[in-house]
C-alpha positions as CSV (number, residue, x, y, z in Angstrom):
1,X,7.4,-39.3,-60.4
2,X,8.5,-35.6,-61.1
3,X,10.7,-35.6,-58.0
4,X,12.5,-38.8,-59.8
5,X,12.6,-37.1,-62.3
6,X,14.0,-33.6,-61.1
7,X,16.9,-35.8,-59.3
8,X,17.5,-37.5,-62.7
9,X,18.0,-34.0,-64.2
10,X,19.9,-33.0,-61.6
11,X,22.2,-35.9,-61.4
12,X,23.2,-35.2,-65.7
13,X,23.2,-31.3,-64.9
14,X,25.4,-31.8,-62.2
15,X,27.5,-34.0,-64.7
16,X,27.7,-31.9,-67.4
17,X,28.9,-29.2,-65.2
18,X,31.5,-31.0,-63.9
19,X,32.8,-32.1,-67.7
20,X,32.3,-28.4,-68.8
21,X,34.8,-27.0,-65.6
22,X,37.0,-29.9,-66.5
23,X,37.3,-28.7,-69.8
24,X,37.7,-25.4,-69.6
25,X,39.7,-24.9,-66.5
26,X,43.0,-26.7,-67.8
27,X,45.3,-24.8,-69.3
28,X,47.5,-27.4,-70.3
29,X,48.1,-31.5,-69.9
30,X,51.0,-32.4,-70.6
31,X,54.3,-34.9,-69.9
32,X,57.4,-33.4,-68.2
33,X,59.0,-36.3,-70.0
34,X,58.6,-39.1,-73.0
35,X,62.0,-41.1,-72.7
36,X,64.1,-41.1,-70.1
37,X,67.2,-42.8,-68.7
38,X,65.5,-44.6,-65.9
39,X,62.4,-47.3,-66.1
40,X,60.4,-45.7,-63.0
41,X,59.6,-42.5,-61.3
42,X,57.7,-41.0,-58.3
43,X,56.9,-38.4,-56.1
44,X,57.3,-35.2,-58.2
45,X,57.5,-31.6,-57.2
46,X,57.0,-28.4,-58.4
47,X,58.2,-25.0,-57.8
48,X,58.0,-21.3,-59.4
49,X,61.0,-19.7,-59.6
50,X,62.1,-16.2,-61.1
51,X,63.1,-17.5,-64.6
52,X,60.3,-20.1,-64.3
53,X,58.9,-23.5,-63.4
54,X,61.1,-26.0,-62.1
55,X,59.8,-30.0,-61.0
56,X,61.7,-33.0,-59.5
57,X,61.0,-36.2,-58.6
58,X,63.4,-39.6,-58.2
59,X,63.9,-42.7,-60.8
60,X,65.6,-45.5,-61.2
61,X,65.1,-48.7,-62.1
62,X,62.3,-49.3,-59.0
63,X,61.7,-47.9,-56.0
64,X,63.9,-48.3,-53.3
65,X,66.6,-49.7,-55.8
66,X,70.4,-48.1,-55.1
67,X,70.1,-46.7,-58.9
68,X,67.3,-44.3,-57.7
69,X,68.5,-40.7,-58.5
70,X,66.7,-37.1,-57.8
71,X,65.8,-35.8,-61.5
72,X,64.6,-32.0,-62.7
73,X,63.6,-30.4,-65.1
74,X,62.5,-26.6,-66.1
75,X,59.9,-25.6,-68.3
76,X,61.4,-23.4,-70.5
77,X,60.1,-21.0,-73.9
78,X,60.4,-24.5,-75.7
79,X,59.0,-26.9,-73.3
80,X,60.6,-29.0,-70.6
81,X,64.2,-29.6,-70.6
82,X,65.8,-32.9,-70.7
83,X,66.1,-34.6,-67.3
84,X,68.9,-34.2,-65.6
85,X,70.1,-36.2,-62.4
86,X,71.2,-33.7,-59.6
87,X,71.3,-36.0,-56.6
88,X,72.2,-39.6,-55.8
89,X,73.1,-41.7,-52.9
90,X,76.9,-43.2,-53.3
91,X,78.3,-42.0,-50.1
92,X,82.0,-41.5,-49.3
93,X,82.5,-45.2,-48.5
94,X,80.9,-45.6,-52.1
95,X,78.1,-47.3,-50.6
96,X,75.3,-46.9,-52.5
97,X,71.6,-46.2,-51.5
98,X,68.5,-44.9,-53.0
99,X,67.1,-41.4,-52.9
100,X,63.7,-40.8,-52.1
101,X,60.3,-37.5,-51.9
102,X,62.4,-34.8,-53.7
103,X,60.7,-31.2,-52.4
104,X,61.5,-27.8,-54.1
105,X,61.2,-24.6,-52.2
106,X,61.7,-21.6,-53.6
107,X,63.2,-18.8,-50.6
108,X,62.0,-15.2,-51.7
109,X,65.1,-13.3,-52.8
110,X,67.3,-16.1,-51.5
111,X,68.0,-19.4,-53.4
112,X,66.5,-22.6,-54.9
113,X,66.1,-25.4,-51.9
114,X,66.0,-28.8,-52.5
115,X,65.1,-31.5,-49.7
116,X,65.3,-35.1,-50.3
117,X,66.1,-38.3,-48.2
118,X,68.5,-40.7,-48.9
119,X,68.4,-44.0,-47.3
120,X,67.1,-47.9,-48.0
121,X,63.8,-47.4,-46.8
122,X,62.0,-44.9,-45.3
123,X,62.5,-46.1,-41.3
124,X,66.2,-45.9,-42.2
125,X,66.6,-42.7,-44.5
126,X,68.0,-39.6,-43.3
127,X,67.6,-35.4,-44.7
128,X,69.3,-34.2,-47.7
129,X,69.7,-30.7,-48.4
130,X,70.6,-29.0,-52.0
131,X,70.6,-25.2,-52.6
132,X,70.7,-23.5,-56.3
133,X,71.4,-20.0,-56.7
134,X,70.4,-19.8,-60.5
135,X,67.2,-21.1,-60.5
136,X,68.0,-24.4,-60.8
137,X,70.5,-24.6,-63.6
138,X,73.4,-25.9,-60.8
139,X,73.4,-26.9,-57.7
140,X,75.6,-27.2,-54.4
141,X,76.9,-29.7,-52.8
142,X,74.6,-32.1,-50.9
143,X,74.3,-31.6,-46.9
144,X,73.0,-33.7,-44.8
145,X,70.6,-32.8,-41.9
146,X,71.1,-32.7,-38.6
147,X,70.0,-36.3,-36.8
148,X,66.5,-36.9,-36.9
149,X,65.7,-33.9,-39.1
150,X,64.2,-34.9,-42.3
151,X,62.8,-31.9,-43.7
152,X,59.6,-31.5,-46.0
153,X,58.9,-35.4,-46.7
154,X,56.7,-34.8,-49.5
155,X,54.9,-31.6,-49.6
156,X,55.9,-28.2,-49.8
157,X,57.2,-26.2,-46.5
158,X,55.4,-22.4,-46.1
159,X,57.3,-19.4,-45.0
160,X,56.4,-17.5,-41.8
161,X,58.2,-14.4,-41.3
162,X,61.8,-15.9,-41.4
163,X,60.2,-19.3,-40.1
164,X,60.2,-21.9,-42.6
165,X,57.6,-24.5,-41.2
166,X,58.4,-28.1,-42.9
167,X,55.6,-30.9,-42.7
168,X,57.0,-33.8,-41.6
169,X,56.6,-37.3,-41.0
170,X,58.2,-40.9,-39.5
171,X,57.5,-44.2,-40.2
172,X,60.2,-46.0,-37.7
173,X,57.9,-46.1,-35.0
174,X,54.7,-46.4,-36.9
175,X,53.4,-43.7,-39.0
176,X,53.4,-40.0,-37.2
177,X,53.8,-36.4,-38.5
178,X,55.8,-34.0,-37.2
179,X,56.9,-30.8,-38.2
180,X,60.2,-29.3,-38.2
181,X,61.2,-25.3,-37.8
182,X,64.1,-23.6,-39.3
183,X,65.1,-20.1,-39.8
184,X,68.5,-20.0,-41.0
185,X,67.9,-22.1,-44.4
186,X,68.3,-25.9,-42.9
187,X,71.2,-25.2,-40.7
188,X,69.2,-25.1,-37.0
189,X,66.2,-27.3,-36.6
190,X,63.6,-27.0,-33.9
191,X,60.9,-30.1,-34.0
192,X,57.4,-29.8,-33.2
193,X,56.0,-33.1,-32.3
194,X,55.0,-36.2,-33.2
195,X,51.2,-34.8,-33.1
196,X,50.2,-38.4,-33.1
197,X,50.2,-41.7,-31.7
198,X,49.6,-44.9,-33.9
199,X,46.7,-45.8,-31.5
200,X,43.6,-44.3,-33.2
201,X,45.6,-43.0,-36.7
202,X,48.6,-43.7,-38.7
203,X,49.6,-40.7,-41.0
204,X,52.0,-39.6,-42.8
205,X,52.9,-36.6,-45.7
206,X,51.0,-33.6,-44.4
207,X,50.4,-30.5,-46.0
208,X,49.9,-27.2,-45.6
209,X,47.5,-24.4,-45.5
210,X,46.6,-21.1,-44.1
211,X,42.9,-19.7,-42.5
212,X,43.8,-16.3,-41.8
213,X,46.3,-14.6,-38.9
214,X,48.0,-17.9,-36.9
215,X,45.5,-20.8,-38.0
216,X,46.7,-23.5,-40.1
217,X,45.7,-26.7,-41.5
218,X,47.0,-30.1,-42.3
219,X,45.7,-32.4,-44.4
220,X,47.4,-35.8,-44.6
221,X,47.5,-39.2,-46.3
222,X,47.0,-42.6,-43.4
223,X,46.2,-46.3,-43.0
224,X,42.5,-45.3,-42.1
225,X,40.7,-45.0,-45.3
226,X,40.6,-41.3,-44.7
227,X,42.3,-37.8,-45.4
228,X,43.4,-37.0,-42.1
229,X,43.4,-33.5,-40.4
230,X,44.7,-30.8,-37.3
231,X,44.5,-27.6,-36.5
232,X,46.6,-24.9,-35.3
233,X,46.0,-21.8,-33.8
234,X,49.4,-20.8,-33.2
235,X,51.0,-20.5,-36.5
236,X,52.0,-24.2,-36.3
237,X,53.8,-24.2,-32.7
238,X,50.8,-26.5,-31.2
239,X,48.2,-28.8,-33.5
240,X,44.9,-30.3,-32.3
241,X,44.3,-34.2,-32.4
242,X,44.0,-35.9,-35.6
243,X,40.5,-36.1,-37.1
244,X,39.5,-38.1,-40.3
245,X,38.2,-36.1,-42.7
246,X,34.9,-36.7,-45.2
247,X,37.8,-37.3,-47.4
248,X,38.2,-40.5,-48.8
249,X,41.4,-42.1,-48.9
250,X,43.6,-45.2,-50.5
251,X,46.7,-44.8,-48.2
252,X,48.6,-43.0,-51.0
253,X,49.7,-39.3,-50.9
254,X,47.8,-36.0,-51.6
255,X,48.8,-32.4,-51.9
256,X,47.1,-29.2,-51.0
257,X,47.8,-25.5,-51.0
258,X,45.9,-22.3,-50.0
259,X,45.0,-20.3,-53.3
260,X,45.2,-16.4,-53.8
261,X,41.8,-16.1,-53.2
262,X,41.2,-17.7,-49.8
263,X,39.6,-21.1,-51.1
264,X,41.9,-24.7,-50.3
265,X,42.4,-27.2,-53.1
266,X,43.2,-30.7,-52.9
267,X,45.0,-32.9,-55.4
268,X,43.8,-36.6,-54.1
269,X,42.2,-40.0,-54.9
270,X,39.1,-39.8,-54.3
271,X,38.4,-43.7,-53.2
272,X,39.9,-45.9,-50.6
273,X,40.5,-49.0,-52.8
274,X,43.4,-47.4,-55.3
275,X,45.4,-45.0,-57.3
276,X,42.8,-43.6,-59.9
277,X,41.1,-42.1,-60.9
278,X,42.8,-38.5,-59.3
279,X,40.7,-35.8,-58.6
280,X,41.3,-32.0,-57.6
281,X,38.5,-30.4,-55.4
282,X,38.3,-27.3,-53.4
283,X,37.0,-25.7,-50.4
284,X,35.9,-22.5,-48.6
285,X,36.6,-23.6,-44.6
286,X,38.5,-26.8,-45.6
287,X,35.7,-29.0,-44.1
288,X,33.5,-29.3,-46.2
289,X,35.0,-30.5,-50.1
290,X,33.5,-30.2,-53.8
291,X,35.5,-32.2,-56.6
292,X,35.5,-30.0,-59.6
293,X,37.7,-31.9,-61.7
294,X,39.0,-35.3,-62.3
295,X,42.7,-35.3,-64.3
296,X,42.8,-39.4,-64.7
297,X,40.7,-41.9,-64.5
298,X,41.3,-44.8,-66.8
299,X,42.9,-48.1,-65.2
300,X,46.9,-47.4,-63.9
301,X,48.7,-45.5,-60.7
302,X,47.8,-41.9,-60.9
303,X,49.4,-41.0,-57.7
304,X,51.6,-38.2,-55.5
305,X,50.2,-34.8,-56.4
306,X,52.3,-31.6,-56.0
307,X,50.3,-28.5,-56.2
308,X,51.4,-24.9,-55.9
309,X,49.9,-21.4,-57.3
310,X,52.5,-19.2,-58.8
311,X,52.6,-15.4,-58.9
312,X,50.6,-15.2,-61.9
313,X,47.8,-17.2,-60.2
314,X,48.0,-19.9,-62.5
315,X,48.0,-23.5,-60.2
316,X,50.3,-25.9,-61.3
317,X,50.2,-29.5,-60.7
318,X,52.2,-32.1,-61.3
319,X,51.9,-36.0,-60.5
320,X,52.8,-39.8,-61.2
321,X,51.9,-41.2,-64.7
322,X,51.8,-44.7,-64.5
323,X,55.5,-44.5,-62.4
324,X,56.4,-44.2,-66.5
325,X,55.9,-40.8,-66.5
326,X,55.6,-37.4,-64.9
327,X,52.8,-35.8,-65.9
328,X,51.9,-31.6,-65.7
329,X,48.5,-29.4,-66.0
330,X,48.5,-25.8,-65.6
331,X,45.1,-24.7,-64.3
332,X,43.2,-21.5,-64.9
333,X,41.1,-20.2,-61.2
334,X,39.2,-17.8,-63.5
335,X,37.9,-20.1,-65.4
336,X,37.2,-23.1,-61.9
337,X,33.8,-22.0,-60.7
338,X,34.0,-21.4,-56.6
């Protein structure tokens, strides 16, 4: 009876803890957006750039509809600025396709990337590259990738030395990542992989993080039910066989990122039946996961996390509201309880 009851006690303790870090970990919760000039949008970004926070992500009237445009906007002394479109498909031929998996990058000292595919689906689209030198006020003309170079396809590239390591993926010959090397800002490409067969996995959208001097980790979204992940030992230039993780996973994207301190966090879904509730967690080794704190959870698509850590070591995440909205929360690690 008193052990019952001490895992009774534990189980509400446990609970209350979680609402209490919840609580008092965000910062702020808030829409990048209320109206808009498209019906949907997806697969958001964020970046932190020297006058601020920028975020993109494409709408349209639906997925994969010609109308879909890349959108941003910058958070600013007075909030978010107004959408604006700063990429489309309408080629020369004015043939018209959508635009898909905006991702910012932010080059230190250098300028504002933007990567982005542009095709009618995603066995068929091709690389995009954009390049701001004010922060994200104006951009350059578009220019396309090389063949077969995508770039980042949904989550954020990291910077080694002059190396810019991309996480990448395909889904024309079923679904295997990739990742592709450049060290002149998109204009050579060296490709590592596919790290995968189909056989045993099929993933897609890694991404990112760093365990000390030349060891990396992906973590990556798939058809299994599970967060997949590799290893590498070589700063990326070799990866260990897929493994699925203890992660849960409904074959929708995720985002990760390495934070100041040495601990991973995760932006996911934690189930393997649908798009809520979304849940971030964290972890020491990036094995073994704790959820400390649950963003959504009533009925609807809470989907595509982007998660970075700026300077100021604030986290910053940003994600799909319903494909209505784009929603923000700023997080504070002093107050997340490792």
């Amino acid at each position: 009876m008193k052990s019952a009851l001490m895992l009774i006690a534990s189980f509400f303790l446990s609970s209350f803890s979680h609402a209490n870090a919840q609580e008092s970990a965000i910062a702020a919760s808030e829409f990048i957006f209320i109206n808009a000039p498209f019906k949907e949008c997806h697969a958001s970004t964020i970046e932190s750039t020297p006058t601020g926070l920028i975020a993109a992500w494409f709408g349209g009237t639906e997925e994969r509809n010609k109308d879909v445009e890349i959108w941003t906007s910058r958070k600013t002394a007075t909030g978010w600025t107004k959408p604006m479109s700063v990429a489309d498909g309408i080629q020369r031929n004015k043939k018209r396709y959508p635009t898909w998996n905006p991702v910012l990058f932010q080059m230190p000292s250098g300028p504002l990337l933007l990567f982005y595919k542009v095709g009618p689906n995603p066995k068929e689209w091709w690389g995009m590259l954009k390049t701001s030198t004010d922060n994200g006020l104006t951009w350059s003309a578009a220019t396309r990738l090389p063949d077969g170079i995508l770039g980042p396809i949904k989550n954020k590239p990291i910077l080694l030395g002059n190396r810019l390591l991309c996480p990448s993926s395909s889904e024309h010959a079923g679904w295997r990542i990739h990742f592709e090397i450049t060290e002149d800002m998109g204009k050579t490409w060296k490709v590592v992989g596919p790290i995968n067969t189909t056989e045993q996995f099929n993933a897609i959208q890694p991404s990112i993080l760093t365990h000390g001097k030349d060891t990396l980790q992906i973590l990556a979204r798939s058809k299994e039910a599970s967060v997949l992940s590799s290893w590498s030992y070589d700063d990326g230039l070799t990866w260990s066989k897929l493994y699925a993780t203890e992660l849960p996973n409904p074959n929708s994207g995720t985002d990760a990122v390495t934070l100041a301190n040495g601990y991973q966090l995760l932006v996911y879904n934690p189930t393997t039946k649908s798009r809520t509730p979304l849940d971030v967690a964290i972890s020491k080794d990036g094995i073994k996961w704790k959820s400390i704190l649950t963003l959504e959870s009533e009925p609807g698509e809470y989907s595509y996390p982007a998660v970075i850590q700026s300077a100021d070591g604030m986290i910053h995440i940003t994600y799909t509201w319903k494909r209505e909205r784009i929603k923000y929360v700023m997080l504070d690690p002093g107050k997340i309880d490792f």
